[in-house]
Backbone as CSV, one residue per row, in Angstrom:
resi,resn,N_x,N_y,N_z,CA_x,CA_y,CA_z,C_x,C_y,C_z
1,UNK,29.722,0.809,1.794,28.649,0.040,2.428,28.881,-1.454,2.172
2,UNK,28.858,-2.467,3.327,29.154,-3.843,2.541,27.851,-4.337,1.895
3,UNK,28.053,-5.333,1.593,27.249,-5.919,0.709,26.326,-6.718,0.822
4,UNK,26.322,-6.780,2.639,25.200,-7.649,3.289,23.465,-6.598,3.204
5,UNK,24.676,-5.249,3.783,23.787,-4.558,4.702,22.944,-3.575,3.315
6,UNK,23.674,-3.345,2.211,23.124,-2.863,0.653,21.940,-4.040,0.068
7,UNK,22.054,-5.999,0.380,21.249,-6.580,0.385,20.094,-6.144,1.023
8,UNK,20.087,-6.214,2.256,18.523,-6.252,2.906,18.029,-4.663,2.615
9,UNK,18.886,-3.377,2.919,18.191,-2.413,2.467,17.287,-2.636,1.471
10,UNK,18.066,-3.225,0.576,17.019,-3.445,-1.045,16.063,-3.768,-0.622
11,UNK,16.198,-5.179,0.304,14.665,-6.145,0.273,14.051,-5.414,1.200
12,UNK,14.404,-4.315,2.410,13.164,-3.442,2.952,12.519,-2.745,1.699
13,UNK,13.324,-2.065,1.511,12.353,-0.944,0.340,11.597,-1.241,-0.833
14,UNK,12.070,-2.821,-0.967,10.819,-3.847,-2.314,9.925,-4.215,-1.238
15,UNK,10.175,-4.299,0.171,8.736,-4.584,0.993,8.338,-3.842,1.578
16,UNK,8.998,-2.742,1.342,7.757,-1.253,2.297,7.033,-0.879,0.844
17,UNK,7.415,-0.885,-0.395,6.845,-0.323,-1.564,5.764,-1.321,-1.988
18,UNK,5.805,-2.546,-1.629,5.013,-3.245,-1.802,4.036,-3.353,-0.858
19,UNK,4.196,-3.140,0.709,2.917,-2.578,1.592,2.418,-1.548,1.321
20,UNK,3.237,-0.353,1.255,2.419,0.862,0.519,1.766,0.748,-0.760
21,UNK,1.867,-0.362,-1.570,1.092,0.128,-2.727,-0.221,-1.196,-2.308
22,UNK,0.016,-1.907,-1.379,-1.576,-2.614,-0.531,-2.296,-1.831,-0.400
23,UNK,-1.403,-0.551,0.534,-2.667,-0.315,1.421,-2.760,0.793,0.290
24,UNK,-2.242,1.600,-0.626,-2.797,2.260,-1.318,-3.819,1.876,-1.609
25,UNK,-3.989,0.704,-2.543,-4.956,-0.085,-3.317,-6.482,-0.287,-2.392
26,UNK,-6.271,-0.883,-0.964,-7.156,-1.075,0.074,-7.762,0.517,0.086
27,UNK,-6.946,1.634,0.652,-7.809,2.702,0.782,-8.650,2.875,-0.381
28,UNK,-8.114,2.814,-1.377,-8.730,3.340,-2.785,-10.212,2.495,-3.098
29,UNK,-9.791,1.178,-2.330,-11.075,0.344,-2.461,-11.988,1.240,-1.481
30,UNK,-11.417,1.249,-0.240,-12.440,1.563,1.329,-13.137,3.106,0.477
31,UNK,-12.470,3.928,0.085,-12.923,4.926,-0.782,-14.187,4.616,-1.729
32,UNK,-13.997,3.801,-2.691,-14.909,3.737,-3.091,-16.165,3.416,-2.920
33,UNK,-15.717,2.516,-1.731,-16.823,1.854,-1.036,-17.479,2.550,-0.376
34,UNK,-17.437,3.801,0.658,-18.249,4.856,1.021,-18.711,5.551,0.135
35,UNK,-18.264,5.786,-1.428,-18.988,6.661,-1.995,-20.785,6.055,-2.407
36,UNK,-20.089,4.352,-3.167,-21.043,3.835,-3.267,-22.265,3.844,-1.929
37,UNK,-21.692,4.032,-0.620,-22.565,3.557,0.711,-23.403,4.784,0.515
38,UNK,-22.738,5.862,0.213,-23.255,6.941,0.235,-24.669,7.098,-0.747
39,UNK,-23.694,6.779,-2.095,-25.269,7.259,-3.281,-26.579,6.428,-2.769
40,UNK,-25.892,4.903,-1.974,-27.514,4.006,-1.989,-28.201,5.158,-0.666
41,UNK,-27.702,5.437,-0.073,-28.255,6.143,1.312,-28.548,7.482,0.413
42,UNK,-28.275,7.836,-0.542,-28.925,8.957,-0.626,-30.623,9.178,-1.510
């Protein structure tokens, strides 16, 4: 593999792991946030 194309692979997969662990974080928020919506509505 040369050594351009072993570069950017890297830097996709440090920036898809780093969007996935956003939006992990975001759902986990949006999650909590309906539970809370929930208990006041209940």
């Amino acid at each position: 593999m040369s050594e351009e194309l072993y570069e950017s692979s890297r830097y996709w997969q440090s920036r898809y792991s780093d969007l996935m662990s956003d939006y992990l974080k975001e759902a986990e928020e949006n999650i909590e946030l309906k539970k809370q919506l929930k208990r006041l509505k209940a």
